[in-house]
N, C-alpha and C positions, 0 to 999 in steps of 0.2 A: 963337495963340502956342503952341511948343511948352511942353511941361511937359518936367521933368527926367527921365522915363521914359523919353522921344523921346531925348535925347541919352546916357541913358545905357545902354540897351539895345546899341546896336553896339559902343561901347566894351565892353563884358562878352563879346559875340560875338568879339571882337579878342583879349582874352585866353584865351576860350574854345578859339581853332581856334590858336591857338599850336600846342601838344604835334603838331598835327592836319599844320600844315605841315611843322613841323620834321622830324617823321618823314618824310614825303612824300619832303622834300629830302633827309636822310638817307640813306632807302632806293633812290632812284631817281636821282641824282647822284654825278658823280665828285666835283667839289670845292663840295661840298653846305653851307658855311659861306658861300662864295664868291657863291656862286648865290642862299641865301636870303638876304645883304645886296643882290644886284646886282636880284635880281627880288620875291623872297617879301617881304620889306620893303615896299618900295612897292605893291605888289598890295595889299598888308593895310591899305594909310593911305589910300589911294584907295579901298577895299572898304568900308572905315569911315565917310569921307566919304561915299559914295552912299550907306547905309544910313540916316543918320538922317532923310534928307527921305521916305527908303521905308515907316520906320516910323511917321514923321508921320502918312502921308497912309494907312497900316495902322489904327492908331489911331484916326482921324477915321472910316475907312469902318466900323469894327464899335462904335463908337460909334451913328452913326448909324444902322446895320442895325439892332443892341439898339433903340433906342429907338423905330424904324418897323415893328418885327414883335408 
């Protein structure tokens, strides 16, 4: 079972890389509001999603390294 770290670590990575895209789109887009609802949006909810079974299975492996070394 996950614990609330696993699910709450991407979400924080989510708010984290905000400033990170926004400028991205910003700086390298014509109509960069446009763009980050049409793409940067969903990249980042889907990017969230894959993360937390990434960090699961993160978690488990150095868990278990600690405890066999």
């Amino acid at each position: 079972m996950t614990d609330w770290r696993t699910l709450l670590r991407p979400f924080w990575g989510f708010v984290a890389l905000q400033p990170i895209m926004l400028g991205w789109f910003y700086l390298f887009s014509d109509n960069w509001v446009a763009d980050y609802q049409s793409l940067g949006w969903p990249l980042q909810v889907v990017s969230t999603i894959w993360l937390i079974p990434c960090y699961a299975y993160y978690e488990k492996y150095w868990d278990w390294r600690d405890s066999n070394l």
